[in-house]
DSSP file (Angstrom, degrees, kcal/mol; ACC not computed):
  #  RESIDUE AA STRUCTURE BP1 BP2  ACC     N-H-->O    O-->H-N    N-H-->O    O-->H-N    TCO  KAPPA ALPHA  PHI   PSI    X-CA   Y-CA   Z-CA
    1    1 A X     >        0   0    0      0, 0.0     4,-1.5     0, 0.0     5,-0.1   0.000 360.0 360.0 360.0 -40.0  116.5  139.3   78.0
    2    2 A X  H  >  +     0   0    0      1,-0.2     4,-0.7     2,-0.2     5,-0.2   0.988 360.0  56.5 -60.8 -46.4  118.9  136.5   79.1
    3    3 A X  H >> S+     0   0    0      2,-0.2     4,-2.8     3,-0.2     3,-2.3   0.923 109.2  40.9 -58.8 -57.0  117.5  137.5   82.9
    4    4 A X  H >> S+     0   0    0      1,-0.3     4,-3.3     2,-0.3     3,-1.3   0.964 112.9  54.4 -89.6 -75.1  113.8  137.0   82.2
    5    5 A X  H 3< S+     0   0    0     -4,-1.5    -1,-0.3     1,-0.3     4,-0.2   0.514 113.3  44.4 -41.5  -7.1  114.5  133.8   80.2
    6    6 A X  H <X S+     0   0    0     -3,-2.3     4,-4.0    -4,-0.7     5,-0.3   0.683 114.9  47.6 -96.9 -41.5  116.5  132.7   83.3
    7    7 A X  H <X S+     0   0    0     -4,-2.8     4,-2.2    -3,-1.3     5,-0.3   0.992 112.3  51.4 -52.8 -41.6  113.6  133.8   85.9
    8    8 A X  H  X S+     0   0    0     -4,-3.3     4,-1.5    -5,-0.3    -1,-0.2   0.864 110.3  44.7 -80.5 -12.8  111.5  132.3   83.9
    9    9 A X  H  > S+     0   0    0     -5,-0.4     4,-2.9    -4,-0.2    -1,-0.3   0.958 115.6  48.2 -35.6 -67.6  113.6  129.0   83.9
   10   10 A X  H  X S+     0   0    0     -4,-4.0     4,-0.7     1,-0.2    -2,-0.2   0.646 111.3  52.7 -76.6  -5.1  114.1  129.2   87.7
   11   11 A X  H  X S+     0   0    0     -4,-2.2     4,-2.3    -5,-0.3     5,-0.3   0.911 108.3  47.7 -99.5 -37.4  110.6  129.7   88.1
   12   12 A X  H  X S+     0   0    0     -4,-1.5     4,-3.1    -5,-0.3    -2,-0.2   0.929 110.5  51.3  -9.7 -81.2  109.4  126.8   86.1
   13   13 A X  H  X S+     0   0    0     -4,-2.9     4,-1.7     2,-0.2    -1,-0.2   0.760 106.8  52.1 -59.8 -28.9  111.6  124.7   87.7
   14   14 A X  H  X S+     0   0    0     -4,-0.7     4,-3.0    -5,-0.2     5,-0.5   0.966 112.3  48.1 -63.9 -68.4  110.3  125.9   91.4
   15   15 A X  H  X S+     0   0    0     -4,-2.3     4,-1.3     2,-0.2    -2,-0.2   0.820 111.1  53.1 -40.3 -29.9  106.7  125.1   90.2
   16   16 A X  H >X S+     0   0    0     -4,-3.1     3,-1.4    -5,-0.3     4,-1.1   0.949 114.5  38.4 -75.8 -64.1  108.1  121.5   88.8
   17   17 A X  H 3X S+     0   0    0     -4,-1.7     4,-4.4     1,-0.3    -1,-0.2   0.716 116.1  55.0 -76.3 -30.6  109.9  120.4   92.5
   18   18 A X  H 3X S+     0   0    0     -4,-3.0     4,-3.9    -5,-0.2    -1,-0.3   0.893 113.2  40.5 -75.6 -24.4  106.8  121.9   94.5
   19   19 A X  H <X S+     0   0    0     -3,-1.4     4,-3.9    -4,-1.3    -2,-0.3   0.969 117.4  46.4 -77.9 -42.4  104.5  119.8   92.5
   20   20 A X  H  X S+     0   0    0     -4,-1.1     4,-1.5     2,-0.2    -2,-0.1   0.791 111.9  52.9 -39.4 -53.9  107.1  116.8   92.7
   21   21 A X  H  X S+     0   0    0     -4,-4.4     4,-1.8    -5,-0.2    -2,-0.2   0.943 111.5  48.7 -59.2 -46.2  107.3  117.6   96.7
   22   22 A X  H  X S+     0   0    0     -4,-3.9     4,-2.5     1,-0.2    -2,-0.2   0.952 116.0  42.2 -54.2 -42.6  103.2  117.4   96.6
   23   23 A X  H  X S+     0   0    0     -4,-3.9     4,-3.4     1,-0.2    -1,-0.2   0.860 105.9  56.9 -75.1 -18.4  103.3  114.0   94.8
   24   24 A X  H  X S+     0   0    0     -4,-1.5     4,-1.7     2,-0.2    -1,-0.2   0.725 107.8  57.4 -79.6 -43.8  105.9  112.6   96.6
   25   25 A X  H  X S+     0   0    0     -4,-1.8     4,-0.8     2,-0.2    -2,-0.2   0.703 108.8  45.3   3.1 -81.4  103.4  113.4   99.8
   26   26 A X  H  X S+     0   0    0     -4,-2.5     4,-2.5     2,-0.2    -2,-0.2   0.813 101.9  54.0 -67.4 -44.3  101.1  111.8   98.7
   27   27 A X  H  X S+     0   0    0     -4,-3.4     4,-2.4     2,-0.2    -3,-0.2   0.918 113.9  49.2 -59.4 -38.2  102.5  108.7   97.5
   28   28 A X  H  X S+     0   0    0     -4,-1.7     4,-3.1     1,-0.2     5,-0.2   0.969 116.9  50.4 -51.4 -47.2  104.1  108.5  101.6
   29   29 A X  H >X>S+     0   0    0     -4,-0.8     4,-1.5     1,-0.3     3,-0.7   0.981 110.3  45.2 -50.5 -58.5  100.1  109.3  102.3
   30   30 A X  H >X5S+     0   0    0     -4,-2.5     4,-4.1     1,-0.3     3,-0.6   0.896 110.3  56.0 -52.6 -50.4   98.9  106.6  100.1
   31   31 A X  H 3X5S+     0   0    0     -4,-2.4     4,-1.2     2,-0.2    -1,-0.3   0.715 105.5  50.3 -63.0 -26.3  101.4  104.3  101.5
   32   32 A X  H <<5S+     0   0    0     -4,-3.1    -2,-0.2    -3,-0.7    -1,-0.2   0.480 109.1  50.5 -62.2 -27.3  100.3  104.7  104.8
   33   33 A X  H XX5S+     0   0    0     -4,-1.5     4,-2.8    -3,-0.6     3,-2.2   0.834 107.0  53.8 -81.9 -35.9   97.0  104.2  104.0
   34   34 A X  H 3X<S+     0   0    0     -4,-4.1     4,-3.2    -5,-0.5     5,-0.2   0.936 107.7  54.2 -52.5 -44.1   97.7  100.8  102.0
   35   35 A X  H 3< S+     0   0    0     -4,-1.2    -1,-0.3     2,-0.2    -2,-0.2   0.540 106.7  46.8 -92.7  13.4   99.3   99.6  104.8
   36   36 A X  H <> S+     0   0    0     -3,-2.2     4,-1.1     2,-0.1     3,-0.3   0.740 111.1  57.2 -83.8 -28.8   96.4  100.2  107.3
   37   37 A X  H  X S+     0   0    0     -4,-2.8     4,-1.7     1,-0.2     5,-0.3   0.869 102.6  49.6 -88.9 -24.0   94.3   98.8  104.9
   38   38 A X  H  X S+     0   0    0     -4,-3.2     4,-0.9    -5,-0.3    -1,-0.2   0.674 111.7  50.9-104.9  33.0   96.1   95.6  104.7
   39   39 A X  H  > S+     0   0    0     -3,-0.3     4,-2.1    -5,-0.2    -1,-0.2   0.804 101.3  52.9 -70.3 -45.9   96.1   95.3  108.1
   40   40 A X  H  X S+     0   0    0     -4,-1.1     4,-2.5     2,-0.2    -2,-0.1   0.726 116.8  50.8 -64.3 -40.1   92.5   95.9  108.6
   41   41 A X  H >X S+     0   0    0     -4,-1.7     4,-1.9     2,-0.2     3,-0.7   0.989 108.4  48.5 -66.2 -78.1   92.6   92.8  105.8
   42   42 A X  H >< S+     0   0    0     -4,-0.9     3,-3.3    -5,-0.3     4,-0.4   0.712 113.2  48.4  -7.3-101.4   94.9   90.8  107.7
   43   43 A X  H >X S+     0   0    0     -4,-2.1     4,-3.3     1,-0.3     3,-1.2   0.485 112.2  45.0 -27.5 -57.7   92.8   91.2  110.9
   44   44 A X  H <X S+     0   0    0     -4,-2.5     4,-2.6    -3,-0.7    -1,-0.3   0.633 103.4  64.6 -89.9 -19.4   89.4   90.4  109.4
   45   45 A X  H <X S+     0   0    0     -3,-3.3     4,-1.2    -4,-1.9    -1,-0.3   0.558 107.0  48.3 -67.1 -17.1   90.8   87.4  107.5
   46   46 A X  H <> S+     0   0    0     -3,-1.2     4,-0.7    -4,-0.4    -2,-0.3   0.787 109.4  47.0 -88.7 -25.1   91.3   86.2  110.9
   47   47 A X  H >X S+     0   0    0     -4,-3.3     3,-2.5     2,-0.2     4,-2.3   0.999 109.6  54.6 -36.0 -73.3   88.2   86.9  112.2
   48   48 A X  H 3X S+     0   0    0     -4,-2.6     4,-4.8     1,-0.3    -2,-0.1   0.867 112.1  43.1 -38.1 -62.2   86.7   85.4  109.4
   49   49 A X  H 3X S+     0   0    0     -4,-1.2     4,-0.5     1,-0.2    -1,-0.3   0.547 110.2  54.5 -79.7   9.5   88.6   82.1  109.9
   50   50 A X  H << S+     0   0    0     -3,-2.5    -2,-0.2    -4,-0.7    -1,-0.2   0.729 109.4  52.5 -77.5 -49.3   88.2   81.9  113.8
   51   51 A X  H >X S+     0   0    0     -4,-2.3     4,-3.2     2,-0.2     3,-1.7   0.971 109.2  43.9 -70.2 -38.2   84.4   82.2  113.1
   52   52 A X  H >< S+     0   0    0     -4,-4.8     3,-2.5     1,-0.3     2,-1.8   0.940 112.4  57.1 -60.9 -63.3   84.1   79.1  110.3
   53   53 A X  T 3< S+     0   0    0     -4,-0.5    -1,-0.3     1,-0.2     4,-0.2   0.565 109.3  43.5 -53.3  22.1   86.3   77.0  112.7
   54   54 A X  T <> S+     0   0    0     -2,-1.8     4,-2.1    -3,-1.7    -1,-0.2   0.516 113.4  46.4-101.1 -28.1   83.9   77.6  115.0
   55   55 A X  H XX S+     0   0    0     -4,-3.2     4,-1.8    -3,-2.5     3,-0.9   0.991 109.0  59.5 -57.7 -75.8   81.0   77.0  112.5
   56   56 A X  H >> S+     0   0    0     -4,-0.4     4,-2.0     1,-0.3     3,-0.5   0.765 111.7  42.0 -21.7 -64.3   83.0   73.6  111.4
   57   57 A X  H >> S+     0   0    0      1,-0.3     3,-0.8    -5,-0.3     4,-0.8   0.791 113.2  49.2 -83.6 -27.3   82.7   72.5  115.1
   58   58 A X  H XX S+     0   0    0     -4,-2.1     4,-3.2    -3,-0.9     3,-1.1   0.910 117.1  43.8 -70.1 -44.6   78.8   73.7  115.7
   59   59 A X  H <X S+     0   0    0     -4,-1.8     4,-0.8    -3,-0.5    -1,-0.3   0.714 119.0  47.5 -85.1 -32.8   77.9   71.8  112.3
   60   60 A X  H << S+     0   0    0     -4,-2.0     4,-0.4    -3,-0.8    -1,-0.3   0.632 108.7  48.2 -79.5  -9.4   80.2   68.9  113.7
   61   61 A X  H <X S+     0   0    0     -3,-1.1     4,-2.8    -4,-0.8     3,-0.3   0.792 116.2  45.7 -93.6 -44.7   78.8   68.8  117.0
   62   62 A X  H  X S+     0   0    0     -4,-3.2     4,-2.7     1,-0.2    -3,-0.2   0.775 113.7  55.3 -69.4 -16.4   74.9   68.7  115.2
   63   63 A X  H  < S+     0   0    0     -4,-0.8     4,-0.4     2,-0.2    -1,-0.2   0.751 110.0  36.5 -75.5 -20.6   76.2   66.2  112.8
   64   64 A X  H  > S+     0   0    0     -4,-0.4     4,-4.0    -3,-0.3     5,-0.3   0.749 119.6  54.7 -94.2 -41.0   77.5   63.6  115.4
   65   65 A X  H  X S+     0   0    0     -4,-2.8     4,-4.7     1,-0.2     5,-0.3   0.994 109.5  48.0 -52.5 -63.6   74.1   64.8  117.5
   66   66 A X  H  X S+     0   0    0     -4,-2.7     4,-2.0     1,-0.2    -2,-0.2   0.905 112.1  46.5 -33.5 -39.6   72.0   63.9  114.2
   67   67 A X  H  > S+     0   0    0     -4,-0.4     4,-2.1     1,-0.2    -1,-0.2   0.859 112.6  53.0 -90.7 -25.7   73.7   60.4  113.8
   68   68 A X  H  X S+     0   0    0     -4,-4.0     4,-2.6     2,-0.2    -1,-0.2   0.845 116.7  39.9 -41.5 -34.2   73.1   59.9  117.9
   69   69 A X  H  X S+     0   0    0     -4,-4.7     4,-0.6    -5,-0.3    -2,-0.2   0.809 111.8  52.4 -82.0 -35.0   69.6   60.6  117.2
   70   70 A X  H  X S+     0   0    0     -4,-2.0     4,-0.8    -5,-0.3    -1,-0.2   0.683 114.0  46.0 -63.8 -48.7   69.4   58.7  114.0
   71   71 A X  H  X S+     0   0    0     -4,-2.1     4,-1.5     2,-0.2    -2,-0.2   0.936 106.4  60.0 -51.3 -64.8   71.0   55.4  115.9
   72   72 A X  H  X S+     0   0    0     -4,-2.6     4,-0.6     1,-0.2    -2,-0.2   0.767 108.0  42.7 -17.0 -55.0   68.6   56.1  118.6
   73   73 A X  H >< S+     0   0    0     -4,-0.6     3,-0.6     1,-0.2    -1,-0.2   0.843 106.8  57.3 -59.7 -46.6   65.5   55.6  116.0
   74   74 A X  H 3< S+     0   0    0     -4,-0.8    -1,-0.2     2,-0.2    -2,-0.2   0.642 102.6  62.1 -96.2 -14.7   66.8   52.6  114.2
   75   75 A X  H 3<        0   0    0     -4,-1.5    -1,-0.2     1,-0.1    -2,-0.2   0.782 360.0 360.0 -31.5 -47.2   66.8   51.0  117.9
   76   76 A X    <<        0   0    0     -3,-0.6    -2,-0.2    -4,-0.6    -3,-0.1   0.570 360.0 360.0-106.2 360.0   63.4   51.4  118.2
């Protein structure tokens, strides 16, 4: 009796550490992913702010055009 209450101990305990090994797995998995994605984040928040400062200058370059154009008018 003491043996089958001990298998069944030692078997127990294998299913708990294989399940432990899986989650433990996963979290590395998980972690790997998190830190591609905030890479991918990183990266596209600098896209993103290469493109407005480039927007700023188009929008500053038509504004300064507008106020040429606008000067221009109030000449004539």
């Amino acid at each position: 009796m003491k043996e089958d209450l001990l298998q069944s101990i030692i078997k127990r305990v294998d299913i708990i550490e294989s399940k432990l090994f899986d989650r433990d797995q996963e979290i590395d998995q998980l972690k790997v992913q998190n830190k591609a994605l905030e890479e991918k984040i990183a990266s596209q928040k600098e896209d993103t702010r290469g493109q407005l400062r480039n927007q700023a200058k188009v929008v500053e370059s038509l504004q300064n055009e507008i106020t040429r154009e606008h000067a221009y008018h109030r000449k004539f």
